[in-house]
Every structure is written in structure tokens, then in C-alpha cells.
C-alpha positions as a LaTeX table, in Angstrom:
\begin{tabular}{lrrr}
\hline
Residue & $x$ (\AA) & $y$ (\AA) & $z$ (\AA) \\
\hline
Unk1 & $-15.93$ & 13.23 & $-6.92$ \\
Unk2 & $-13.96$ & 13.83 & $-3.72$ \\
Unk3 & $-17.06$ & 12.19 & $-1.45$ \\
Unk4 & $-16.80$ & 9.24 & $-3.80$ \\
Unk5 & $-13.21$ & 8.64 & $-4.02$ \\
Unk6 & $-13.18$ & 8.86 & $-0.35$ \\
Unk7 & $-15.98$ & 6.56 & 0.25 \\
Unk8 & $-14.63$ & 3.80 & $-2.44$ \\
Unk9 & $-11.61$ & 4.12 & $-0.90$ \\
Unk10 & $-12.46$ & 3.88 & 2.83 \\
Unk11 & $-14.90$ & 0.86 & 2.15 \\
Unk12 & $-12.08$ & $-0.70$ & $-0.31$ \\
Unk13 & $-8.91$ & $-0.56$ & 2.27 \\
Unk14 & $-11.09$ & $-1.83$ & 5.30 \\
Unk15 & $-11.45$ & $-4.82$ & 3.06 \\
Unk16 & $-9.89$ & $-7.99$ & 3.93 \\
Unk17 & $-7.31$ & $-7.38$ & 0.39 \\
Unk18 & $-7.29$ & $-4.56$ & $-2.11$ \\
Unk19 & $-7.99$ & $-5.44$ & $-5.17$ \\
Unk20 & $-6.34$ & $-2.50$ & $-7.63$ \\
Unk21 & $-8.41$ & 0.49 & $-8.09$ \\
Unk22 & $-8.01$ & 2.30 & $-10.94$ \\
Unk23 & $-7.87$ & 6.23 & $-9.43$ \\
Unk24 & $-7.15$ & 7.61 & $-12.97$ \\
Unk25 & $-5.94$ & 6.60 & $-16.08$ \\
Unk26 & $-2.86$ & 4.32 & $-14.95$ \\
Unk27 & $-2.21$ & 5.49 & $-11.47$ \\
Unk28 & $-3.31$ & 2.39 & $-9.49$ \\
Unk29 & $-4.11$ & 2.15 & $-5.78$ \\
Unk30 & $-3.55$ & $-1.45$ & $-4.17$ \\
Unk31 & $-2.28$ & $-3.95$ & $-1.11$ \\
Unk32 & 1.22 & $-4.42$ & $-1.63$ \\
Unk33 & 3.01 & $-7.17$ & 0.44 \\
Unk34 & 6.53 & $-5.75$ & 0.48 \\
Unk35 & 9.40 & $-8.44$ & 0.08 \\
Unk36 & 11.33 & $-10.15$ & 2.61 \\
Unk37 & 14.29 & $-7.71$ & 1.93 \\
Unk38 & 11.98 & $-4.94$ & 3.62 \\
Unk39 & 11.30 & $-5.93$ & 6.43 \\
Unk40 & 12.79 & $-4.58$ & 9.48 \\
Unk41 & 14.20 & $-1.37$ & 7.45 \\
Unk42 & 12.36 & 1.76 & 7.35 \\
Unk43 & 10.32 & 3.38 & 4.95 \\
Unk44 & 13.31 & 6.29 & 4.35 \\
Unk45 & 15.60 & 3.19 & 3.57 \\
Unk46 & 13.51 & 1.24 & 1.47 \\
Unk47 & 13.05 & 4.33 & $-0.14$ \\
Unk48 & 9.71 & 2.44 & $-2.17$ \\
Unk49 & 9.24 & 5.64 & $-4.18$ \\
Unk50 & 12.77 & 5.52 & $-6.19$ \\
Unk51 & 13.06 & 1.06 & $-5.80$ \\
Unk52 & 9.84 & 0.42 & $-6.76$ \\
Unk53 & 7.91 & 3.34 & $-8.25$ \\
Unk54 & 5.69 & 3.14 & $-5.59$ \\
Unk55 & 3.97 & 5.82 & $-2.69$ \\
Unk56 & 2.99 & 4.10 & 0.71 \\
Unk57 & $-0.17$ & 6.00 & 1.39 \\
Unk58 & $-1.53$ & 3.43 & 4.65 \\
Unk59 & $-0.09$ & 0.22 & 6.06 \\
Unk60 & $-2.44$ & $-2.77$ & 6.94 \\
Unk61 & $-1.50$ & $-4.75$ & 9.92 \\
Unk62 & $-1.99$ & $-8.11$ & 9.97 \\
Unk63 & $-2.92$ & $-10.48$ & 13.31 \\
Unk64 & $-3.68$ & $-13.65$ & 12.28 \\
Unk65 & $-6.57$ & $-13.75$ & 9.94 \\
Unk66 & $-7.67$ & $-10.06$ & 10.86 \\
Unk67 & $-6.08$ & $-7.31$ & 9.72 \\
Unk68 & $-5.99$ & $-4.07$ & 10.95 \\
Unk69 & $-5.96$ & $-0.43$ & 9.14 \\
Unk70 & $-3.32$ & 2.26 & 10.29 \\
Unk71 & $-5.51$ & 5.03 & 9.15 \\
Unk72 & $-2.33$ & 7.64 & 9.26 \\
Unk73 & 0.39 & 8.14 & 6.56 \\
Unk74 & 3.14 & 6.20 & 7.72 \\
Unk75 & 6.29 & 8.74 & 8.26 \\
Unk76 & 9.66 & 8.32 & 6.84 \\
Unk77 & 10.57 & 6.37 & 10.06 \\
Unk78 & 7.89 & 3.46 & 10.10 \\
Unk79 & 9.28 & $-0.08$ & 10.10 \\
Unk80 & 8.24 & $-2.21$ & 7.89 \\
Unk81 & 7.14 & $-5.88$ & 9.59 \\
Unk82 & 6.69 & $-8.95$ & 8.24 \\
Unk83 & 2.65 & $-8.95$ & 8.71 \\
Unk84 & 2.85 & $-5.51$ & 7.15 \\
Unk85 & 0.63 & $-5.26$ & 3.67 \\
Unk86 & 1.23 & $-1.84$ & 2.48 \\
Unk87 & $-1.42$ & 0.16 & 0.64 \\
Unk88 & 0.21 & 1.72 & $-2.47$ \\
Unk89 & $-0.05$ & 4.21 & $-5.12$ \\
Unk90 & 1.90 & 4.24 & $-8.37$ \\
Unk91 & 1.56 & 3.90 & $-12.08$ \\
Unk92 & $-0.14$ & 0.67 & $-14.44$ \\
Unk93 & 3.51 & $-0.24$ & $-14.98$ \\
Unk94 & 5.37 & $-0.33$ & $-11.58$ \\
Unk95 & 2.52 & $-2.21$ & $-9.94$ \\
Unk96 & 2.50 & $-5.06$ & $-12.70$ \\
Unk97 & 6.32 & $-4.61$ & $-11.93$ \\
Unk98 & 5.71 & $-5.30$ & $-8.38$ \\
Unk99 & 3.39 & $-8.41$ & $-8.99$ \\
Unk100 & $-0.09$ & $-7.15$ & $-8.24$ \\
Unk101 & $-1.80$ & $-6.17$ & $-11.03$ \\
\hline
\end{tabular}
């Protein structure tokens, strides 16, 4: 179970977009593209967890029509950028509450 979780999960992020991915019964993994009102603050300040219900677990960053995979946890710190689609982690509820699913 661990190998395939992993391996779905590698071969979904490196995708161009994340499509949700159902990791067990309503806890949803997905791309996220955080709102205008994020950007420039950090990750500590957004404080995603409590606003939105949901756990940054990678950030994707985006140069023109590639993007490119952080493949660390981004720390309390990180800035969030415009071009930033962040790969997220939260219940059925808070990510049809954030507009992706």
C-alpha cells in the first residue's frame, strides 16, 4: 500500500495539474491555486490549515507553461508567489469549499 500510494502520488504531482485523489474516504489530495490574498505572505500567516482546512504538503512552481515540483515540505516560512499551485491535503468538504473538487 505504501509503494503504491507513493508511486500514484509521485507520477500524479509531476503531472502538468492534479486532478483530486481520493487517499481515503474524504481526505482529498489536489493542486490548489491559492488566492490573490496569499500571495506574498507566508505559509505561518496564511495559516491554510485553520483559513481553509487545508495542509500544504508540496508547492508546484510555475514558469510559463512548465511547471516545476518542490519535492520538500514547504516550512512555516515559504512565500507564497503568484505562479505558486500548492499541492494540498484536507477533507471532501474544505476542498469543494476551496473550489477544486
Amino acid at each position: 500500500l505504501k509503494m503504491d500510494t507513493a508511486g500514484g502520488f509521485a507520477r500524479a504531482a509531476s503531472a502538468s495539474t492534479l486532478e483530486p485523489v481520493e487517499l481515503a474516504r474524504g481526505l482529498f489530495l489536489t493542486e490548489w491555486n491559492p488566492p490573490s490574498s496569499l500571495w506574498g505572505r507566508t505559509l505561518k500567516d496564511c495559516r491554510p490549515p485553520a483559513t481553509y482546512g487545508l495542509y500544504v504538503v508540496l508547492v508546484k512552481k510555475k514558469t510559463g507553461a512548465d511547471a516545476t515540483l518542490l519535492p520538500i515540505l514547504p516550512g512555516p516560512d515559504y512565500v507564497v508567489a503568484e505562479n505558486d499551485a500548492l499541492i494540498v491535503c484536507g477533507s471532501e468538504a474544505d476542498i469543494k469549499q476551496a473550489g477544486k473538487l
